[in-house]
C-alpha positions as CSV (number, residue, x, y, z in Angstrom):
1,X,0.0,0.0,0.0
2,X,3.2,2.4,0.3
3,X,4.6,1.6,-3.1
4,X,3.2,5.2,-4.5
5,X,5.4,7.0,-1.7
6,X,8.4,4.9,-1.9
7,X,8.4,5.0,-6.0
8,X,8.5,9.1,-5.5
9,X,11.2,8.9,-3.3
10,X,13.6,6.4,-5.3
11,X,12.5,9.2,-7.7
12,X,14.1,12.0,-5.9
13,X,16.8,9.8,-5.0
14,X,18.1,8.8,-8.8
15,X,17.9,12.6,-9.7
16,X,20.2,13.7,-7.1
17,X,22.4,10.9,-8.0
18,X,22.1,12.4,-11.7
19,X,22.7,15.9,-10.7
20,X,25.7,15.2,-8.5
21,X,27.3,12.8,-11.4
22,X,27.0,15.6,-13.6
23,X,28.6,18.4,-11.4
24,X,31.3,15.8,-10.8
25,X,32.0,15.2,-14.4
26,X,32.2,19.2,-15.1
27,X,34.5,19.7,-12.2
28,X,36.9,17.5,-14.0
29,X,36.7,19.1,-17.1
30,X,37.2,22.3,-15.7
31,X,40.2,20.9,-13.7
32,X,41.9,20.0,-16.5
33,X,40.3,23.1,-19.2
34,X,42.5,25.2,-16.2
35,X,45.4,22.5,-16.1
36,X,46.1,23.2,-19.8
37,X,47.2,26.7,-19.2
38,X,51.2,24.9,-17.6
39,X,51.1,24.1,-21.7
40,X,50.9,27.3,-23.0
41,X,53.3,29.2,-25.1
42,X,54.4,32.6,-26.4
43,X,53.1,32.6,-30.4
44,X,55.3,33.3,-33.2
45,X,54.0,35.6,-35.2
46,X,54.9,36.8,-38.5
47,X,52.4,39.2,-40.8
48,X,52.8,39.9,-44.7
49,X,50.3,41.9,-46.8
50,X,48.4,40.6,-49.9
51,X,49.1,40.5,-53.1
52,X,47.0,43.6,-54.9
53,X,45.3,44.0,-57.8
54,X,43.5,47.1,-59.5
55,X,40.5,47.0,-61.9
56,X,39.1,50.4,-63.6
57,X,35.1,50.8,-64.2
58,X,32.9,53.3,-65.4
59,X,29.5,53.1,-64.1
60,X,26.3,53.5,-65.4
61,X,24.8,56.5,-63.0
62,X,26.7,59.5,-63.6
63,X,29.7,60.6,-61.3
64,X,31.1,63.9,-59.7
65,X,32.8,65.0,-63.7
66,X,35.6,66.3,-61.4
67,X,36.6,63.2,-59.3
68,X,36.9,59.3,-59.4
69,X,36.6,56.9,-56.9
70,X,38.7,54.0,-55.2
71,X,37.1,51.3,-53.7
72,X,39.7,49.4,-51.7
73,X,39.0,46.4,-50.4
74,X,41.1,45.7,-46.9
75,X,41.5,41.9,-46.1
76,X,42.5,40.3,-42.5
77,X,43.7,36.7,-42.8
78,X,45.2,34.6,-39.4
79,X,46.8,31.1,-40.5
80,X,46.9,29.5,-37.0
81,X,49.6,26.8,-35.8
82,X,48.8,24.5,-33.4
83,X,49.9,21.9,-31.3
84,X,47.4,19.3,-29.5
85,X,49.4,17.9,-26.4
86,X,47.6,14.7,-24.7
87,X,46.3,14.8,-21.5
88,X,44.2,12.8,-19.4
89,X,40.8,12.4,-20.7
90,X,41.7,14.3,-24.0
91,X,44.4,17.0,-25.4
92,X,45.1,20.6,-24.8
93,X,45.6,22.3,-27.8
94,X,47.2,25.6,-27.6
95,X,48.8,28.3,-30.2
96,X,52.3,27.8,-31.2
97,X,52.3,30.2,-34.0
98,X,50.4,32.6,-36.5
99,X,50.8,33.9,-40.0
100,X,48.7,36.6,-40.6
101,X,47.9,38.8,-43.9
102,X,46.7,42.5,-43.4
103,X,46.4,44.8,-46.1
104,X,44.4,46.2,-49.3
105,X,43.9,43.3,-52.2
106,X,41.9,44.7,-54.8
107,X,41.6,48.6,-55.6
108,X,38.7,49.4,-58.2
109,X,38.7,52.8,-60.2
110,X,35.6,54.5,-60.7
111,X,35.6,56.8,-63.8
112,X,32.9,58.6,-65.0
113,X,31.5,57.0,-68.5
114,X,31.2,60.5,-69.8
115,X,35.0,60.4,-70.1
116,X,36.1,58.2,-72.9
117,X,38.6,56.0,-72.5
118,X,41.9,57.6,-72.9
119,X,40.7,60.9,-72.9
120,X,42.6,64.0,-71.5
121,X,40.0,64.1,-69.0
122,X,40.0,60.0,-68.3
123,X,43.5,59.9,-68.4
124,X,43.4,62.7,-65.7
125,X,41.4,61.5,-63.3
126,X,43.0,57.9,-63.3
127,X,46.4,59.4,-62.7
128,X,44.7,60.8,-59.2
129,X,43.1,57.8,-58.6
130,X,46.4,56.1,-58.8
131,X,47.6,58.4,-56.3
132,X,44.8,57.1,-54.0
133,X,46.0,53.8,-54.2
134,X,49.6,54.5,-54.0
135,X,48.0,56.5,-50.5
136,X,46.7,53.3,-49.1
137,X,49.1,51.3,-49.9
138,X,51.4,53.7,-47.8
139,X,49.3,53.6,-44.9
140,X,49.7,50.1,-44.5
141,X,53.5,50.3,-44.5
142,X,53.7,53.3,-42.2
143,X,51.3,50.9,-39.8
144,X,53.4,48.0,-40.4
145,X,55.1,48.4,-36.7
146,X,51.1,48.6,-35.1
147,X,49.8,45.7,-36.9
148,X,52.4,42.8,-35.6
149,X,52.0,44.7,-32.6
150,X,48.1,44.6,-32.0
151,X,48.3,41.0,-34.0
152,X,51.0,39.8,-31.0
153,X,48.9,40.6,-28.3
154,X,45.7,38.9,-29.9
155,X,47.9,35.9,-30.2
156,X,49.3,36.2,-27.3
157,X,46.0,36.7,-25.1
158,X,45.1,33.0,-26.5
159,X,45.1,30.0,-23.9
160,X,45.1,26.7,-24.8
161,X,42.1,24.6,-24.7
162,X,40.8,21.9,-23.7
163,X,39.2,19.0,-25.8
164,X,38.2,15.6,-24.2
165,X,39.3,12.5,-25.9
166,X,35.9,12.2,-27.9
167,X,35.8,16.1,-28.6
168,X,36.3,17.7,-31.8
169,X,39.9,19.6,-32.6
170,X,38.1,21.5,-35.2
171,X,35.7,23.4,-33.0
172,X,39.1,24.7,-31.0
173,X,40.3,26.0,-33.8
174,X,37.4,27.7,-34.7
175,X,37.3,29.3,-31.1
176,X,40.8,30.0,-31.0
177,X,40.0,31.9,-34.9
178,X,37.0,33.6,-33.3
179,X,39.4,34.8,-30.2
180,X,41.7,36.2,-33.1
181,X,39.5,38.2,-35.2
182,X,37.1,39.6,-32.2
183,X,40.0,40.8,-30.3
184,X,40.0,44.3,-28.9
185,X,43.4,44.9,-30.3
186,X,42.7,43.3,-33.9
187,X,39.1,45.4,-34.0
188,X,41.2,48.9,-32.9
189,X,43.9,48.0,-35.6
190,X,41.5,48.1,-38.3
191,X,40.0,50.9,-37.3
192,X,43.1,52.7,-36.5
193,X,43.9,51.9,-40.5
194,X,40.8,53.1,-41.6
195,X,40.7,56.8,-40.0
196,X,44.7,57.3,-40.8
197,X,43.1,56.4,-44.5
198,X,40.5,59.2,-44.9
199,X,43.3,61.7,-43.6
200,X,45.2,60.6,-46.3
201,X,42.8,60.3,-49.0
202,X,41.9,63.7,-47.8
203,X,45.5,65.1,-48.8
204,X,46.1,63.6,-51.8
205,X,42.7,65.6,-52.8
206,X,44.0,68.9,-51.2
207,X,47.1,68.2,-53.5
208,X,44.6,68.3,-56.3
209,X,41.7,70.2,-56.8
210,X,40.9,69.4,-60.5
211,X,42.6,71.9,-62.1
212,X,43.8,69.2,-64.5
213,X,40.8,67.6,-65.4
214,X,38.9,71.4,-65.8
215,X,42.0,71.7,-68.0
216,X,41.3,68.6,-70.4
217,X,37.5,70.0,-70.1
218,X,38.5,73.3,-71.4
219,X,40.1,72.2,-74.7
């Protein structure tokens, strides 16, 4: 007649034995997630810039008659080495190294299609587009010093990870990537690029203010 009460407490019994098994099992993963940090090393990084390419178009809606446009197109790329050490009940893998690319890859000239191709006026305005392009491509040298820099520290700010022995390696990675790319320094690099670029774009068009093309106009 007491079965009722005694199934409800072998109930509560099996899921406390549940709830502890499982706070024991993530005590030891935590144990060694924070064990793998004895394994952890200083990255070596290196960084490059990518090869560039530049493309003229006119479009169809009229332009400014006076000025082109440059659209550059600024890349970020983070090869990551790794090294998976084994550990009980799985592996830490940590950063040993990164190559990472930062820079402008393709650079597209806007001209208007009012100018015909080689034109005074065309010829004009792609000759000050060219010194756009020669302007970004500057920046990026002159900020050569602040990228490995801000790229170091990313790296650097990276601890290894822990993966059990029936995890996936791949989703490490992919959190060790995400680390890279959403990093305080990596996010203020870019931007840092970015608004050293619109002062400079801003005084190669001081250094021109299209006399020559009103020139080619004028004939």
């Amino acid at each position: 007649m007491n079965f009722p009460a005694f199934h409800h407490i072998k109930k509560l019994w099996i899921n406390k034995f549940l709830i502890c098994v499982c706070y024991s099992l993530f005590t030891i993963h935590y144990s060694l997630a924070d064990d793998c940090t004895q394994f952890k090393v200083t990255p070596n990084v290196v960084v490059g810039t990518p090869a560039w390419t530049k493309s003229v178009g006119q479009p169809a809606e009229p332009m400014n008659l006076l000025h082109g446009n440059v659209v550059a197109t600024l890349v970020e790329g983070y090869n990551l080495q790794t090294q998976a050490v084994p550990v009980a009940g799985g592996y830490c893998v940590l950063l040993s190294g990164v190559d990472a690319v930062v820079g402008y890859s393709d650079f597209l000239i806007q001209i208007d299609e009012r100018h015909e191709v080689g034109s005074c006026a065309y010829n004009a305005t792609l000759n000050h587009e060219y010194e756009h392009i020669r302007s970004h491509l500057g920046t990026i040298d002159a900020s050569r010093a602040d990228i490995k820099s801000a790229v170091t520290r990313a790296a650097n700010s990276i601890m290894p990870v822990f993966v059990p022995a029936d995890g996936n390696l791949d989703a490490a990675l992919d959190t060790m990537q995400a680390a890279m790319q959403n990093h305080p320094d990596i996010i203020l690099m870019k931007q840092k690029i970015a608004a050293v670029q619109e002062i400079n774009d801003h005084a190669v068009d001081q250094r021109d203010n299209g006399s020559r093309i009103k020139a080619c106009m004028d004939k």
